[in-house]
N, C-alpha and C positions, 0 to 999 in steps of 0.2 A: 148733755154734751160732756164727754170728757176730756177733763186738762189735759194740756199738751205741755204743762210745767207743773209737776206734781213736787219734785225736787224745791222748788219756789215755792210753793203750796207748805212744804214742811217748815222751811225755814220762815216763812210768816207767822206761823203757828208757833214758833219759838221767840219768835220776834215777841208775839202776844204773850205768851209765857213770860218774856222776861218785864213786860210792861207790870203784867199783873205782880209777879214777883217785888217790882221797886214800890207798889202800891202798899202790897201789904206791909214791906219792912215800914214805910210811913206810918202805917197804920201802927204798927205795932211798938216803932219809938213813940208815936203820941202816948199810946199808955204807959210805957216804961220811962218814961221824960216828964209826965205830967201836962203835955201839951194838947189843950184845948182847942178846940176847930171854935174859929177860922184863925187860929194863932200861924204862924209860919217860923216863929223863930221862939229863944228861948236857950234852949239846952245846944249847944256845938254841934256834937254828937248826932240829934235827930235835927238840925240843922242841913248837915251833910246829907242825910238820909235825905232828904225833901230836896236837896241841889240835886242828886242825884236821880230821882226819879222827874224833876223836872226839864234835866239836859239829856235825858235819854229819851223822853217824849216827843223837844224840840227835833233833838235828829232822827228821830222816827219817822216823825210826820213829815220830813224831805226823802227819806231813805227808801220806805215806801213805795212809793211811784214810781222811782228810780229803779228800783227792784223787780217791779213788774213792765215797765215800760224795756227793761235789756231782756226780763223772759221772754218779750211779747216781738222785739225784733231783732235780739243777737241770738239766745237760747235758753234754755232753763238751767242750763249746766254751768254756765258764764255767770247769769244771774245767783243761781243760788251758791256758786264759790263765793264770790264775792260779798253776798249777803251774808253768808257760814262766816264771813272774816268779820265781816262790819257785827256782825254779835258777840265773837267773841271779845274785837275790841273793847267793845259797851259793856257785857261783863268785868272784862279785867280793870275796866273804871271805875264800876260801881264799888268791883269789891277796893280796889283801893283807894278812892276815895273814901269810901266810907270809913276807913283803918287810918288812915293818912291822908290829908287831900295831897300833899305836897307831892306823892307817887300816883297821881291820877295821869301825870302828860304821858305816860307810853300806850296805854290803853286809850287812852283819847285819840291819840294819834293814828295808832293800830286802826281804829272806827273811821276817823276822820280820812284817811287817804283810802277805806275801803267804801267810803259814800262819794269819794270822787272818782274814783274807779268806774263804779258803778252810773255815775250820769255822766262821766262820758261815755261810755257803752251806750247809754238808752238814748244818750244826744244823738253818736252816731249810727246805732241804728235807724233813728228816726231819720236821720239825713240820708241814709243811704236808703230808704225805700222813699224819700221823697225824691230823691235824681233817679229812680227808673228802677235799681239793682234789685 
């Protein structure tokens, strides 16, 4: 069967990318930081890194859904605008978070109003093919 949200289909795929992305940076302050698994803290620095790829997960795993539930009853093009927005927020956090936490609220914010966007979209398609439309 072929997608009828390919547009959606890319940006999950970037979605993934940037998961794997906050992964490795973990990965790679543990060795440059000297931090041991299962350590979580220690150095500032890969401190950050580690908030960082664990507050982009937390809003993944709601984002998600929400992103395919507005492909699957507003459209793919609603969905992956808004998805395209909610990644770039979540970059422009990580990166500054990581540099500075104190410059993470606009990039947060930028994510955060683009994952409400997005489940009201997928609310209200759901509600509107539940009344008949």
């Amino acid at each position: 069967m072929l997608s009828t949200s390919p547009l959606t289909a890319g940006v999950t795929l970037l979605i993934a990318l940037l998961m794997f992305g906050t992964a490795f940076a973990v990965g790679k302050g543990r060795h440059r930081y000297g931090i041991e698994a299962p350590a979580v803290s220690g150095h500032p620095a890969f401190e950050r890194l580690y908030r960082v790829q664990m507050n982009t997960l937390e809003w993944a795993i709601m984002t998600l859904p929400c992103l395919w539930i507005c492909a699957a009853y507003v459209n793919d093009v609603v969905a992956a605008g808004l998805g395209g927005v909610w990644l770039v927020g979540r970059v422009w956090y990580a990166v500054a978070y990581a540099r500075e936490p104190a410059q993470r609220a606009k990039g947060f914010t930028v994510g955060a109003l683009a994952f409400g966007a997005l489940g009201l979209c997928a609310g209200g398609g759901v509600l509107w093919k539940l009344l008949g439309y």
